[in-house]
N, CA, C and O atoms as CSV, one atom per row, in Angstrom:
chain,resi,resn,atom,element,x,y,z
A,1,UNK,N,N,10.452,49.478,39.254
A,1,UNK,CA,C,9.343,50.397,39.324
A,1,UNK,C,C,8.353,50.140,38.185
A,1,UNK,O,O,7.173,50.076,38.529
A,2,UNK,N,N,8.634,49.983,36.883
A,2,UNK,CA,C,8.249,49.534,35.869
A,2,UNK,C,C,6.891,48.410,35.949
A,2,UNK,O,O,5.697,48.559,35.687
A,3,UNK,N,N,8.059,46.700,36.666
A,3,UNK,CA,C,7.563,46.209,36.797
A,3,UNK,C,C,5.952,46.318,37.729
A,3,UNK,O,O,4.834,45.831,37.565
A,4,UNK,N,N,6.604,47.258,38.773
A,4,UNK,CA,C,5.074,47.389,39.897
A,4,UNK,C,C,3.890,48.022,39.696
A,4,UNK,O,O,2.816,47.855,40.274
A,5,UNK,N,N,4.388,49.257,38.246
A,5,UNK,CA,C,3.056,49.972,38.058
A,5,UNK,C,C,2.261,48.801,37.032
A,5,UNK,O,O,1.044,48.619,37.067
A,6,UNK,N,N,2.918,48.285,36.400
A,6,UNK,CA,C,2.400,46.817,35.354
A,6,UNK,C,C,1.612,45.938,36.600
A,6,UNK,O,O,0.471,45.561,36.331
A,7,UNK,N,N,1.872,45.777,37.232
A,7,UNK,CA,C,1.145,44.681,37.611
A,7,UNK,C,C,0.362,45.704,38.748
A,7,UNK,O,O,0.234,45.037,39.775
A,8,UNK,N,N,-0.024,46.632,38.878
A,8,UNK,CA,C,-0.758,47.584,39.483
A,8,UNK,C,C,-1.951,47.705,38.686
A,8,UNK,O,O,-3.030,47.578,39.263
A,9,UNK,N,N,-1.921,47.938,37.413
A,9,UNK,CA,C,-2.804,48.119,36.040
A,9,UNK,C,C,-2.854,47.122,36.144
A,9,UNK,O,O,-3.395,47.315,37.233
A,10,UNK,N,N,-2.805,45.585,36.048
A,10,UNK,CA,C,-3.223,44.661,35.312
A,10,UNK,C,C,-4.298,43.892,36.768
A,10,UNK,O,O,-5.237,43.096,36.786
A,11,UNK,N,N,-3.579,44.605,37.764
A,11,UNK,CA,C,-4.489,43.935,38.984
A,11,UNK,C,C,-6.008,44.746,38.763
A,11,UNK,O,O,-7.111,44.219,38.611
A,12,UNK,N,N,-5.729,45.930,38.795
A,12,UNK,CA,C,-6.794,46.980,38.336
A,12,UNK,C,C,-8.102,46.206,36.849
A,12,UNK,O,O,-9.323,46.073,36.767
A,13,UNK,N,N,-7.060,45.935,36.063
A,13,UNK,CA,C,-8.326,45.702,35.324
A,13,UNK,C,C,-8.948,44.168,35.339
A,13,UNK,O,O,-10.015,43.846,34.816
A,14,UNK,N,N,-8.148,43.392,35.974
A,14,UNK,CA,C,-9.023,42.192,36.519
A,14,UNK,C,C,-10.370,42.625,37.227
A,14,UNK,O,O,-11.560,42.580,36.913
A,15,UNK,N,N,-9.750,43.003,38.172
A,15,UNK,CA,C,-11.064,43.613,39.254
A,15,UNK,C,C,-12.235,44.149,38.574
A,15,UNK,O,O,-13.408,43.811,38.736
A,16,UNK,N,N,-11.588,45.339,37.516
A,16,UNK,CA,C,-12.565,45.932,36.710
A,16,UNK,C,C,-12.581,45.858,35.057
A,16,UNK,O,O,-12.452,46.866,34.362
A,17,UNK,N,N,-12.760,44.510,34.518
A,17,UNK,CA,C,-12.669,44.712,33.145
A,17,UNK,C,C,-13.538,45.778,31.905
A,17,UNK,O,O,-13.438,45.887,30.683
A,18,UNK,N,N,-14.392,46.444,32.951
A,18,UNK,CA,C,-14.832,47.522,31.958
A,18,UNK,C,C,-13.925,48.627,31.608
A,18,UNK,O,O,-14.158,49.413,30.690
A,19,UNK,N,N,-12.579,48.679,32.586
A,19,UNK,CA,C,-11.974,49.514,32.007
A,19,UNK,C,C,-10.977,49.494,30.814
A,19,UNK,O,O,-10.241,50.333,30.295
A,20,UNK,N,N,-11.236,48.313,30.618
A,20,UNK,CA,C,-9.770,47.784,29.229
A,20,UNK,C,C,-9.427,48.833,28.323
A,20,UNK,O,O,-8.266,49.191,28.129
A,21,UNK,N,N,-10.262,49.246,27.860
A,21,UNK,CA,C,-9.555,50.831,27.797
A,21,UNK,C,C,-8.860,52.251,28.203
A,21,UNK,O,O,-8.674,53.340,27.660
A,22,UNK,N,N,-8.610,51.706,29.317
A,22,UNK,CA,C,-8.460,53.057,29.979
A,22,UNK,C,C,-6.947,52.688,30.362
A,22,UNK,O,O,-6.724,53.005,31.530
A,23,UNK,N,N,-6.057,52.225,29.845
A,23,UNK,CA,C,-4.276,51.858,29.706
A,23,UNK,C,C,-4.467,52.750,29.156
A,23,UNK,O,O,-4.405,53.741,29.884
A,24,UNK,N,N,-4.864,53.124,27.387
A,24,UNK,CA,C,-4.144,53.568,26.356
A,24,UNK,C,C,-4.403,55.491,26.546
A,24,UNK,O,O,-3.642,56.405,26.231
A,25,UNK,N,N,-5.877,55.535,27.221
A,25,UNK,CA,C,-6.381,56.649,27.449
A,25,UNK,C,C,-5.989,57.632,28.612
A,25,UNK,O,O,-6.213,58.831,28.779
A,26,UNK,N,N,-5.175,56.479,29.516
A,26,UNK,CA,C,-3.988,57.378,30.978
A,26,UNK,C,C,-2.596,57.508,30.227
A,26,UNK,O,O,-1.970,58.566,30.159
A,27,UNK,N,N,-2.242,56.459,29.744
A,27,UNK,CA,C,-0.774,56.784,28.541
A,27,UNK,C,C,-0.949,58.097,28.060
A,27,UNK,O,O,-0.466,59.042,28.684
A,28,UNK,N,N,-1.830,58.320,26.624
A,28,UNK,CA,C,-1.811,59.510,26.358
A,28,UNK,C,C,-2.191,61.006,27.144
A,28,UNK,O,O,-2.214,62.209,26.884
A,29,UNK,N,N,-2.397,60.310,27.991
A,29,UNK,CA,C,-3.345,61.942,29.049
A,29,UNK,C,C,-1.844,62.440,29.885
A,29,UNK,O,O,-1.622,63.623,30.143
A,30,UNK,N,N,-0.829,61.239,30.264
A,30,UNK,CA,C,-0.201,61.376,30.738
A,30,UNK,C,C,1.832,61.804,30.977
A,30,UNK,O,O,2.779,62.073,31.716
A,31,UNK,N,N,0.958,61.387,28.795
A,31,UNK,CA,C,2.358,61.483,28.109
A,31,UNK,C,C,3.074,63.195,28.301
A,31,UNK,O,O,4.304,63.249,28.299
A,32,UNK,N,N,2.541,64.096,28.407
A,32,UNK,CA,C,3.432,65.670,28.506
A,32,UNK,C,C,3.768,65.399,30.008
A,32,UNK,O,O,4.629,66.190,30.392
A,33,UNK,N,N,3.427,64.675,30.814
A,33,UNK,CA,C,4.063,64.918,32.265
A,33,UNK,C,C,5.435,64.022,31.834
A,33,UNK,O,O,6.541,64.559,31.778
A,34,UNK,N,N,5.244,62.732,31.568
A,34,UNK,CA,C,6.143,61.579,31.461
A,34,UNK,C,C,7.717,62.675,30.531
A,34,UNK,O,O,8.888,62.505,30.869
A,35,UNK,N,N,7.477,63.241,29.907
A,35,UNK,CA,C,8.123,63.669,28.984
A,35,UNK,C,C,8.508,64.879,30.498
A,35,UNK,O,O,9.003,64.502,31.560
A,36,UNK,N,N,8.225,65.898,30.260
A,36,UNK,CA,C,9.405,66.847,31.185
A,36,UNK,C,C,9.399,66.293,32.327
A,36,UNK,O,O,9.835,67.116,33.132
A,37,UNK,N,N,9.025,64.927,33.048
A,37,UNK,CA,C,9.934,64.405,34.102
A,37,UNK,C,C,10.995,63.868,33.834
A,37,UNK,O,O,11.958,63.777,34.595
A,38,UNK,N,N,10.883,63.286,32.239
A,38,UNK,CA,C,12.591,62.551,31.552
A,38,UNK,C,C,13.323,63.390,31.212
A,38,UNK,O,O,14.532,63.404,31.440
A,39,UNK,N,N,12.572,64.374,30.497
A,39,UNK,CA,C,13.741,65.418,30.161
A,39,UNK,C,C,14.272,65.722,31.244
A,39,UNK,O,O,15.494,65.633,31.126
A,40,UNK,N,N,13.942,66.062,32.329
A,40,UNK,CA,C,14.567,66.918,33.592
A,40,UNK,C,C,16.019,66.017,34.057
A,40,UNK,O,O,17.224,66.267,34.055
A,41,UNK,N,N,15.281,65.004,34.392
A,41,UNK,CA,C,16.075,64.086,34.488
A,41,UNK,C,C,17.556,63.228,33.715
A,41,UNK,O,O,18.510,62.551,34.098
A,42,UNK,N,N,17.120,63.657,32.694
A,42,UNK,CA,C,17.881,62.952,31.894
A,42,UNK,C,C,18.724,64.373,31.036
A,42,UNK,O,O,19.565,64.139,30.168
A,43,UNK,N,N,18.464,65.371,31.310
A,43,UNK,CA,C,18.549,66.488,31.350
A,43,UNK,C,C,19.348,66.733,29.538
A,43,UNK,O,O,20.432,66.673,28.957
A,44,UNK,N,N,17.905,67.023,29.301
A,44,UNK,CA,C,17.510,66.672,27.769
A,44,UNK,C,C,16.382,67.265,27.112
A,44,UNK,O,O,15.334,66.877,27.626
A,45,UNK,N,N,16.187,68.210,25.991
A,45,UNK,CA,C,15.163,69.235,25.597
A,45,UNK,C,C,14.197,67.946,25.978
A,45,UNK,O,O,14.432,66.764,26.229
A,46,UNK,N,N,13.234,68.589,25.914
A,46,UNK,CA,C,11.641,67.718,25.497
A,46,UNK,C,C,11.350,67.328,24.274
A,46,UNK,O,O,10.824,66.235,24.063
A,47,UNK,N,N,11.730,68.374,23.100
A,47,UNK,CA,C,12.054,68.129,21.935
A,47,UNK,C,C,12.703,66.856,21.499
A,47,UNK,O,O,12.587,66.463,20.338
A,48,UNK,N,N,13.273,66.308,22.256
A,48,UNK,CA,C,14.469,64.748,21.728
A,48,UNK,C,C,12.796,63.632,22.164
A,48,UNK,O,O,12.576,62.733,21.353
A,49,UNK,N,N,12.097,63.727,22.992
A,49,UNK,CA,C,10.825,63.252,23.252
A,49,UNK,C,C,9.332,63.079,21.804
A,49,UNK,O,O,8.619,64.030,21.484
A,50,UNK,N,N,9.259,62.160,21.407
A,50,UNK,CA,C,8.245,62.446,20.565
A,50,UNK,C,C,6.800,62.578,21.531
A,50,UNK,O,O,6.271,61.820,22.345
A,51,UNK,N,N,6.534,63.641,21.116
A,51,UNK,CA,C,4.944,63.749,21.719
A,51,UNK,C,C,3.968,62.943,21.499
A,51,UNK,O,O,3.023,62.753,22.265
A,52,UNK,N,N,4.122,62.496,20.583
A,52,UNK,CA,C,2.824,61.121,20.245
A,52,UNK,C,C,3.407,59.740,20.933
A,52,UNK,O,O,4.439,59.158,20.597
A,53,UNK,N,N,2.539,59.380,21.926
A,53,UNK,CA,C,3.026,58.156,22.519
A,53,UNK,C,C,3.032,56.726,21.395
A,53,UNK,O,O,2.030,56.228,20.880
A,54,UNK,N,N,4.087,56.394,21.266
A,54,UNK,CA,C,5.401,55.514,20.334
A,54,UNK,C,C,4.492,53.931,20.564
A,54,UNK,O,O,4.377,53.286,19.522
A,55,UNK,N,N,3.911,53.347,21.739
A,55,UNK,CA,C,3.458,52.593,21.872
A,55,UNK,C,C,2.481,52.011,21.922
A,55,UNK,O,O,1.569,52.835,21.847
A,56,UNK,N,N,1.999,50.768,22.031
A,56,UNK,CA,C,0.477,50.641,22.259
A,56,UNK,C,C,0.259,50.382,23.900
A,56,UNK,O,O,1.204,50.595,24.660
A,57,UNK,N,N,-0.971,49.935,24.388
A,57,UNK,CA,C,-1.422,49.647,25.441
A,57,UNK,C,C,-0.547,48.296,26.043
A,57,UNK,O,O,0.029,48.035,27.100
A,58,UNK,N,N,-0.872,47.367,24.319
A,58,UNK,CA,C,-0.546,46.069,24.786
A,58,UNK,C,C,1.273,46.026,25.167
A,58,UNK,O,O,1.975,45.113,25.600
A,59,UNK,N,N,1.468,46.891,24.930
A,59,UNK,CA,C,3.240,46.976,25.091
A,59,UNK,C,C,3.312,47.287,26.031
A,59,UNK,O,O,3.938,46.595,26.834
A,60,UNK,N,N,2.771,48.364,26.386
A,60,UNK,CA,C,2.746,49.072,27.920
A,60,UNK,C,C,2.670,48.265,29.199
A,60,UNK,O,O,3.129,48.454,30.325
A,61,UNK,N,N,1.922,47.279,28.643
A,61,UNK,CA,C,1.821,46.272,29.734
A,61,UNK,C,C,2.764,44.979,29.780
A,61,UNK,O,O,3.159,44.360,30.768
A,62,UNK,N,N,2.975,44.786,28.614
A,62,UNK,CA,C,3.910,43.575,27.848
A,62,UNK,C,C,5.177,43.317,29.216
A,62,UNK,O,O,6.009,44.210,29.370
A,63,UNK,N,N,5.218,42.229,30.017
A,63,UNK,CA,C,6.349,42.807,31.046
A,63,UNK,C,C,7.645,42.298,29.888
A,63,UNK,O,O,8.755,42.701,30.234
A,64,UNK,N,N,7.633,41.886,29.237
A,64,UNK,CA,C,9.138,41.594,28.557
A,64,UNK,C,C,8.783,43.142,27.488
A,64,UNK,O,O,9.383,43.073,26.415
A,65,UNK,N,N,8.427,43.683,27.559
A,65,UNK,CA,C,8.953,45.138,26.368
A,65,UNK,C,C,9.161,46.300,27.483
A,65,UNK,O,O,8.556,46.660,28.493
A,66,UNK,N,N,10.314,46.699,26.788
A,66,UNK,CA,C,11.057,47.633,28.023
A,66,UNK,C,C,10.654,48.935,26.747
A,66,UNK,O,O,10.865,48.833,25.538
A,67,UNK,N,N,10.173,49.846,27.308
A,67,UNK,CA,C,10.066,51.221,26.315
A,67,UNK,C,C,11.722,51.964,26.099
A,67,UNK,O,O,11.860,52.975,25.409
């Protein structure tokens, strides 16, 4: 799953390289959902979650860096 949203984004910003910013700016917009879907799941405060997203863009995309 990982792999498909990565190469979903990276098809995305070929097409559109004005958005090269906009990885780091859906990461953080998106980080409080990402977090109580793991917690739920993993069934785990939110608290064990750091709220400040841990990574950069270029990682996010990196297919060899696993978060």
């Amino acid at each position: 799953m990982l792999d498909e949203q990565r190469a979903a984004v990276k098809r995305r910003l070929k097409r559109s390289p004005g958005y090269e910013n906009t990885p780091a700016l859906l990461a953080r917009q998106q980080r409080p959902r990402g977090i109580r879907s793991t917690a739920r799941e993993a069934c785990l405060p939110q608290s064990t979650f750091p709220q400040e997203l841990p990574n950069t863009a270029e990682q996010l995309l990196d297919e060899s860096f696993v978060p």
